[in-house]
C-alpha positions in Angstrom: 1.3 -82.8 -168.3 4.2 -81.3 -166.2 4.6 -78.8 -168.9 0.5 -78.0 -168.1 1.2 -77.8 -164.4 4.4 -75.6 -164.8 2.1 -72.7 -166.7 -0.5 -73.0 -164.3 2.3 -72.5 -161.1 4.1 -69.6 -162.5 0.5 -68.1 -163.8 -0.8 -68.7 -159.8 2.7 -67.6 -158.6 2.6 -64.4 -161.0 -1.0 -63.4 -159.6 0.0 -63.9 -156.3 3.0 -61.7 -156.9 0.9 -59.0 -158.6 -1.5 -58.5 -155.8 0.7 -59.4 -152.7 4.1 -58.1 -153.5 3.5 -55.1 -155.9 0.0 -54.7 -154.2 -2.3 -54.0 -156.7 -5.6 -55.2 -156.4 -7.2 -57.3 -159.2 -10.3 -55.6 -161.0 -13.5 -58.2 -161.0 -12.4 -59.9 -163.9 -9.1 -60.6 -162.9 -10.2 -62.3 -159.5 -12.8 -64.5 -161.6 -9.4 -65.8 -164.0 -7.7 -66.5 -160.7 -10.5 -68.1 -159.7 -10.3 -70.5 -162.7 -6.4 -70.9 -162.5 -5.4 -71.4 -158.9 -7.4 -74.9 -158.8 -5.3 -75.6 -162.2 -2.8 -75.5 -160.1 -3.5 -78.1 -157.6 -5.3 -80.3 -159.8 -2.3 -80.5 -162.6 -0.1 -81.2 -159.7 -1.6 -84.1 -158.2 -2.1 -85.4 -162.0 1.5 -85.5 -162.5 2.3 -86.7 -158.8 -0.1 -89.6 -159.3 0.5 -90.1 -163.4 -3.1 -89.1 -164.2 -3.8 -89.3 -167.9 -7.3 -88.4 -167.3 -6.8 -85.3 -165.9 -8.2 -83.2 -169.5 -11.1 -84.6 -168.0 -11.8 -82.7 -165.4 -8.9 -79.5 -165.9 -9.8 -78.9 -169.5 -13.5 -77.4 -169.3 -12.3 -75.2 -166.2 -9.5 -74.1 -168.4 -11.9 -73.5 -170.7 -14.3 -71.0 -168.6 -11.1 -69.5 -168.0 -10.6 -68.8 -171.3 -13.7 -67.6 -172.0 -13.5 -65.1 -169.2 -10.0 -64.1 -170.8 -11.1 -63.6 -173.8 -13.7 -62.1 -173.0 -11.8 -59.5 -170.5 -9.6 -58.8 -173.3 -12.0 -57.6 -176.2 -13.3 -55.5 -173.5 -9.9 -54.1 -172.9 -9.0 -53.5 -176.4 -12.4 -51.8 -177.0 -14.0 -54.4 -179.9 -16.8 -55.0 -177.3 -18.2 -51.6 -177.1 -20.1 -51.6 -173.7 -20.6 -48.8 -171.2 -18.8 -51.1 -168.7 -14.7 -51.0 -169.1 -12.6 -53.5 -168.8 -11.7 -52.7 -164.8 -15.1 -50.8 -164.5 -16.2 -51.7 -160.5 -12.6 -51.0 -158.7 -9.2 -51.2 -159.9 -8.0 -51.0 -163.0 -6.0 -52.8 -165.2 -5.7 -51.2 -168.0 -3.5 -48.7 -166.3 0.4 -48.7 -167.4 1.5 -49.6 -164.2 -0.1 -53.0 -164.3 2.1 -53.9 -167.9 4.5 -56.1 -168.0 8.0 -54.8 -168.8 6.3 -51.5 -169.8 3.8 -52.9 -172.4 2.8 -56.3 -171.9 -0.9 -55.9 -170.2 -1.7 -58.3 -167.9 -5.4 -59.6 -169.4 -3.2 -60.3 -172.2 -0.6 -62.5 -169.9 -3.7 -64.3 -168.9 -5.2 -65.2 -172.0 -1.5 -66.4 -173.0 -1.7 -68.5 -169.8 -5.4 -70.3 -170.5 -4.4 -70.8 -174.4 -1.3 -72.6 -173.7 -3.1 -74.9 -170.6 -6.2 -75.4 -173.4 -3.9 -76.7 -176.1 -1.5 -78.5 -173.9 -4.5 -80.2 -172.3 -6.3 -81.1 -175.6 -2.5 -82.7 -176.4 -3.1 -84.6 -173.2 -6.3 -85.8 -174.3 -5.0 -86.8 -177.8 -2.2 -88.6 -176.6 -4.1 -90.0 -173.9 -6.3 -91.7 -177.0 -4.0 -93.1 -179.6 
């Protein structure tokens, strides 16, 4: 569970870095990813402040529309989903090399990372939680 919280922090902390340090501005689908993973945040931290085993409950399906979204950001990024609208299509974009991670990490890809690892580690929860 702390392990959860910890990749839901640094993921919130990163985004928050991104846009209010460096200054870039998120494109659309970015700000609906943050939308899914700043609550993680919160919730995963009162789970492990108050030793809530439940908490796949309640985090694990908005990891999961998280996920989608990620997913769904990235085969738009990586061109499989051919669609007039581009990944960053209404406002910023971040498809643009100054949005990668040392040089070539993009960042719909860091998010997708993020919402796998919370899925899996929350489905672990939820195993654990049943044996």
């Amino acid at each position: 569970m702390f392990s959860a919280w910890m990749v839901a922090l640094l993921s919130t902390l990163g985004a928050l870095f991104i846009g209010e340090v460096m200054g870039k501005t998120p494109c659309l689908l970015c700000w609906f990813q943050r939308a899914f993973m700043f609550p993680l945040a919160v919730m995963l931290a009162v789970a492990c402040y108050t030793s809530d085993a439940n908490v796949w409950r309640y985090a694990l399906p908005v990891a999961g529309v998280g996920l989608l979204i990620a997913v769904y950001h990235n085969l738009l990024f990586w061109g499989v989903i051919p669609e007039d609208i581009q990944p960053c299509g209404m406002g910023p974009s971040c498809s643009s090399a100054d949005l990668n991670l040392i040089g070539f990490i993009p960042i719909p890809v860091l998010s997708l990372t993020a919402f796998t690892v919370l899925s899996v580690l929350l489905i672990l929860i939820r195993r654990r939680q049943s044996l």
